[in-house]
C-alpha positions as CSV (number, residue, x, y, z in Angstrom):
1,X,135.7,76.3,51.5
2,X,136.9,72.9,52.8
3,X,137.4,71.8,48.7
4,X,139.1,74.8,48.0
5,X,141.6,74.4,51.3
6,X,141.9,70.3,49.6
7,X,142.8,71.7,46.2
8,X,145.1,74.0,47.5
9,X,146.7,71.6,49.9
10,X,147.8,69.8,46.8
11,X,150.0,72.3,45.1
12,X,151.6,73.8,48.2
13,X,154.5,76.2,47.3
14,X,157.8,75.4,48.1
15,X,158.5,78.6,49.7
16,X,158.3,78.9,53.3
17,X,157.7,83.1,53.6
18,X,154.3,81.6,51.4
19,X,153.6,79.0,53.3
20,X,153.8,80.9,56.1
21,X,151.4,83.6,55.1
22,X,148.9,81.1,53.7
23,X,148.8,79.6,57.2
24,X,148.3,82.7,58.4
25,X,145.0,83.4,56.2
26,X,143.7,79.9,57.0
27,X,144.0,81.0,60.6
28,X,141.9,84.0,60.3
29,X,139.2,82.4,57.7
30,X,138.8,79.8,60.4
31,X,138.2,82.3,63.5
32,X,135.7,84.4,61.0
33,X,133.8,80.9,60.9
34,X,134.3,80.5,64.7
35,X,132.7,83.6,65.2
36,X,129.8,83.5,62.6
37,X,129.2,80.3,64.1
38,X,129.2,81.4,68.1
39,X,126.3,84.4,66.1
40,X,124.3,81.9,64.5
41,X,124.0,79.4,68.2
42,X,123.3,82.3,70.2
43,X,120.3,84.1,67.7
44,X,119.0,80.2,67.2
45,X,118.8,80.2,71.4
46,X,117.3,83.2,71.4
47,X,115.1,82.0,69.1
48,X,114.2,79.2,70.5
49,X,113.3,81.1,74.2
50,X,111.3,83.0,71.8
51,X,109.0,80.0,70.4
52,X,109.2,78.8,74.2
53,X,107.6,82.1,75.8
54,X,105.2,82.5,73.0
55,X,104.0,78.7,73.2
56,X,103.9,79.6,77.2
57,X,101.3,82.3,76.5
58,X,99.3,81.0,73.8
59,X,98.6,77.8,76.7
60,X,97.6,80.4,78.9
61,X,95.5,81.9,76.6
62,X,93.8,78.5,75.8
63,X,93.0,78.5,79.8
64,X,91.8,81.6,79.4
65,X,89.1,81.0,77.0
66,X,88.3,77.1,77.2
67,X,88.8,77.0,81.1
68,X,86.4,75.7,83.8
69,X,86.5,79.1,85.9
70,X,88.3,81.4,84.1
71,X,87.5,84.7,83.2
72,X,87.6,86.7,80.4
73,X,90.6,88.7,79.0
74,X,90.6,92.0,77.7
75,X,93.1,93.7,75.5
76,X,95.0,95.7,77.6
77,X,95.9,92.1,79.5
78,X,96.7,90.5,76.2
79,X,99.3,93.6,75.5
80,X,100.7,93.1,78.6
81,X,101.6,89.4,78.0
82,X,103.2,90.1,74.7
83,X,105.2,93.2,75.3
84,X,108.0,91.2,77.2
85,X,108.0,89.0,74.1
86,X,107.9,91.9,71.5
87,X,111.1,94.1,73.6
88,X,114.3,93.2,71.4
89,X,116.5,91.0,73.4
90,X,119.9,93.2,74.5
91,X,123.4,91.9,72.9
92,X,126.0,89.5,74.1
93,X,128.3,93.0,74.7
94,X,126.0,95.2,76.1
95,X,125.7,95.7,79.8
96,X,122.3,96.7,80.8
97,X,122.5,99.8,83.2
98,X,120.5,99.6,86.3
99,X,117.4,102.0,85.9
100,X,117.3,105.5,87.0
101,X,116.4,105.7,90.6
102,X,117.0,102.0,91.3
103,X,120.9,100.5,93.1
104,X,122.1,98.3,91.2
105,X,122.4,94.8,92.5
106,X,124.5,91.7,91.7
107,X,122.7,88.7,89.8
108,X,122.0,86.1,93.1
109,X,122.9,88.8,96.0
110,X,120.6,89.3,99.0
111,X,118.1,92.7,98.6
112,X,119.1,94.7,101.8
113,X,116.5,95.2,103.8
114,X,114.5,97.5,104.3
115,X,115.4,100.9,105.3
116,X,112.2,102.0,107.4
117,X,112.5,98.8,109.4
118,X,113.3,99.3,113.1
119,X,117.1,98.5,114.5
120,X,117.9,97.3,117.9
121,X,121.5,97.2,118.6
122,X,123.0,94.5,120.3
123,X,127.0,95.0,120.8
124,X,129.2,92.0,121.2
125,X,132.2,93.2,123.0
126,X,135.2,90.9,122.8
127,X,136.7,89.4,125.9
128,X,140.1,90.2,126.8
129,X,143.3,89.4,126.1
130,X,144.0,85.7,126.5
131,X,147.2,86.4,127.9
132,X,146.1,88.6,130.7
133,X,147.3,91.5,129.2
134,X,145.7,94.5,130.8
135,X,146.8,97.4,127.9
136,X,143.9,99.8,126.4
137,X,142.2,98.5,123.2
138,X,141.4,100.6,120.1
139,X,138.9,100.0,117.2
140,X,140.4,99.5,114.0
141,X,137.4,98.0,112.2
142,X,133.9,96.3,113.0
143,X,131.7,93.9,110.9
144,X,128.0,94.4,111.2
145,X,125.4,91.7,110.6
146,X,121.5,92.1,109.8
147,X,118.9,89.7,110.7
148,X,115.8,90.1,110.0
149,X,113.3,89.4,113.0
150,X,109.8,89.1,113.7
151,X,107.8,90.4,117.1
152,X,104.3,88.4,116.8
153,X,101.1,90.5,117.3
154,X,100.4,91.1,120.9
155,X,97.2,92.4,122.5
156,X,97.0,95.0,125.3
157,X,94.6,96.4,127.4
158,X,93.4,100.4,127.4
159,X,92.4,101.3,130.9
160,X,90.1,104.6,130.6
161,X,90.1,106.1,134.3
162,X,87.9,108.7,134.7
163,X,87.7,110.1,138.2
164,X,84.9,111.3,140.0
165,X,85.4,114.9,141.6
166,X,83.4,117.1,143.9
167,X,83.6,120.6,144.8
168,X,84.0,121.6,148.2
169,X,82.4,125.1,148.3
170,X,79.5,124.8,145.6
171,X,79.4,120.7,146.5
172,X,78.9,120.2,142.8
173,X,80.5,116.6,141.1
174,X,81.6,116.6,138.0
175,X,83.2,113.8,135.8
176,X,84.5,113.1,132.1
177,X,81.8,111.4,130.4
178,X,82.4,107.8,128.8
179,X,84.7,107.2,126.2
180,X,82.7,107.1,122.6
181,X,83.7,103.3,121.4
182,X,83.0,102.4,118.0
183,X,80.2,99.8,118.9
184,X,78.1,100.4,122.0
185,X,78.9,98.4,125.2
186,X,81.4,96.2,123.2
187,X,85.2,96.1,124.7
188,X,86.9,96.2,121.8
189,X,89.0,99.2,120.3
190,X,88.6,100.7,116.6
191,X,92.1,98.8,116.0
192,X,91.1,95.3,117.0
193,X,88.0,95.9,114.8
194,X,89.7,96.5,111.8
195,X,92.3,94.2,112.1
196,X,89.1,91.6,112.3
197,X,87.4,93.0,109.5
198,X,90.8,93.4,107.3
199,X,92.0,90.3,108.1
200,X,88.6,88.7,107.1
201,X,87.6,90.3,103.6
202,X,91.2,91.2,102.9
203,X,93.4,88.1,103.9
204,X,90.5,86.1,104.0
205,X,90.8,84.4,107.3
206,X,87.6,82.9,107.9
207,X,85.9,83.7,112.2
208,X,86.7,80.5,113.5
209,X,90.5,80.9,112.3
210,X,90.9,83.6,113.7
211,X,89.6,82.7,116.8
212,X,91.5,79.8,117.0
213,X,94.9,82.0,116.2
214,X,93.9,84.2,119.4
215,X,92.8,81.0,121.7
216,X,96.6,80.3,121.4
217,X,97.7,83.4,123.6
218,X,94.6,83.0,126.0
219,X,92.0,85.3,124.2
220,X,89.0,83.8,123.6
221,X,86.3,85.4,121.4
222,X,84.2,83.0,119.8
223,X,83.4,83.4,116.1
224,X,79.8,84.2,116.8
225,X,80.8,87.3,118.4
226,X,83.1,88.5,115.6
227,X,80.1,88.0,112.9
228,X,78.1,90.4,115.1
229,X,80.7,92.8,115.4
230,X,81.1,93.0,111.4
231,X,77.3,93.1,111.0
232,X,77.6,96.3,113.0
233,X,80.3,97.8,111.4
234,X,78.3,97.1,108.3
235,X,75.4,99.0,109.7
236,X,77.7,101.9,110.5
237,X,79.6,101.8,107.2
238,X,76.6,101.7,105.1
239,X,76.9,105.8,104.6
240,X,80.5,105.1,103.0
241,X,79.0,102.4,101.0
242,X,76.5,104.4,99.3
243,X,78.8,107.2,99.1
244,X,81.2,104.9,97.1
245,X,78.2,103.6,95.0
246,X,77.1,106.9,94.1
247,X,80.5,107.6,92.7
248,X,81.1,104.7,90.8
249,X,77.5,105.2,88.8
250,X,78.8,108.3,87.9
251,X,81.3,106.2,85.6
252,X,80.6,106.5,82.0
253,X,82.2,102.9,82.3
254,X,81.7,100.2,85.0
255,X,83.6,97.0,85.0
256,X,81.5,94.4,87.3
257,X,82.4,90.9,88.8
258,X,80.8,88.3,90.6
259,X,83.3,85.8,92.8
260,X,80.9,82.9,94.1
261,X,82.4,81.6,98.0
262,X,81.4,78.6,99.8
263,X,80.3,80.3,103.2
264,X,80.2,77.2,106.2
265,X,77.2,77.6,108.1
266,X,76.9,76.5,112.3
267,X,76.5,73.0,111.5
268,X,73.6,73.0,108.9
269,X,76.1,72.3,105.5
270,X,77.0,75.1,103.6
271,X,75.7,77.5,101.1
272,X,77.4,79.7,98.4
273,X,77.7,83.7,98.7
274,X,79.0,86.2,96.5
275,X,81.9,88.5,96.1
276,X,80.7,91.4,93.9
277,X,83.4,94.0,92.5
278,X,82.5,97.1,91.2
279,X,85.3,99.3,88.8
280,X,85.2,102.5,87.5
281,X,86.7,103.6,84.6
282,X,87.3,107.2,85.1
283,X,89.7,108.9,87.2
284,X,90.3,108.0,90.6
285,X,89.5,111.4,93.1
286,X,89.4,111.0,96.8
287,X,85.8,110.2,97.9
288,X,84.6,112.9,101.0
């Protein structure tokens, strides 16, 4: 193209209606190129994210299989790394509609929060006029701001009163019997139980962190005790545990793994326990 335009640069016409429209076609060859060009930068970036997310995946892959402590993959995981590379990329001139169900939301704005979240209402009343004008005042408009706050955990106490009565004609006394707590002779409620157990297998915070976080408000339970609380539970539980174990043998299918821990021991070193997770591959049903 560029010896053509050279070749035809040397024998220009003399008429300027010609030279004009041959100005005019070199104008629109040269936006054509423009916009091939602009085509071929933008599938060569694409491209290139392309070789950069499968490059990404393949190194994950090579931990994967030649790691210290990894664990094995299976095929539905594999499919699930490569179907965000596989899904066509949208055009530059297509605007992708929010999904169904789903508000749509401005690339780098704030989520609102959420809607099920308590509001307390605190109203900021203006003062009055500056120049001691006493005349009524009418909204027109007001601006509301959200901040998200945080009320830490608190502990309470239950106080179960149970009167004694007695009958003055029969003389007879009578009296509610005691209240049926979850672990014999042990003042803590079903709630502070499971938040002990939850927040140790679940969030993994270990007895003694735990007991530190409640020495900060004045409570002191010492880790000792919370171990012998859970071993209880345990021993209650245990029904539910077979129960569950039951069900999952009835699994054509069982998926099994064994997650060794480092458990600290009172002083004497440490020693390693295990974590073992049981799947079964069948439909889940609510266990009774």
């Amino acid at each position: 193209m560029v010896e053509a335009m050279r070749f035809a640069l040397d024998r220009l016409p003399t008429d300027p209606v010609l030279l004009q429209k041959m100005l005019l076609e070199m104008a629109d060859v040269m936006e054509k190129e423009r916009a091939e060009l602009r085509a071929a930068e933008a599938t060569v970036k694409a491209q290139t994210l392309r070789i950069e997310k499968l490059e990404h995946r393949v190194a994950r892959l090579l931990r994967v299989q030649f790691g210290r402590s990894s664990e094995k993959m299976d095929i539905a995981q594999l499919r699930l790394m490569f179907e965000e590379v596989e899904a066509p990329e949208p055009a530059n001139d297509v605007v992708p509609t929010a999904p169904v169900g789903r508000t749509a939301r401005k690339p780098g704005s704030r989520a609102p929060l959420p809607a099920h979240f308590p509001r307390q209402t605190v109203d900021h009343q203006p003062s009055p006029c500056s120049s001691g004008c006493n005349g009524p005042s009418v909204q027109i408009d007001e601006a509301v701001t959200e901040v998200l706050d945080y009320v830490p955990a608190r502990f309470r106490v239950i106080r179960h009163i149970r009167p004694r009565l007695v009958c003055r004609s029969c003389e007879q006394i009578c009296q509610v019997p005691a209240v049926d707590l979850p672990l014999p002779k042990v003042m803590a409620s079903s709630a502070l139980l499971a938040h002990l157990v939850v927040s140790r297998f679940v969030d993994h915070q270990p007895w003694h962190r735990q007991s530190v976080i409640f020495r900060r408000v004045g409570l002191h339970i010492d880790r000792d005790v919370m171990s012998r609380w859970a071993r209880k539970l345990a021993w209650l539980l245990a029904p539910l545990g077979e129960r569950l174990f039951a069900y999952i043998r009835e699994a054509a299918k069982i998926h099994g793994d064994d997650t060794p821990v480092t458990l600290l021991g009172n002083g004497d070193g440490s020693r390693t326990g295990h974590f073992w997770v049981c799947i079964c591959a069948m439909t889940v049903q609510a266990v009774t």
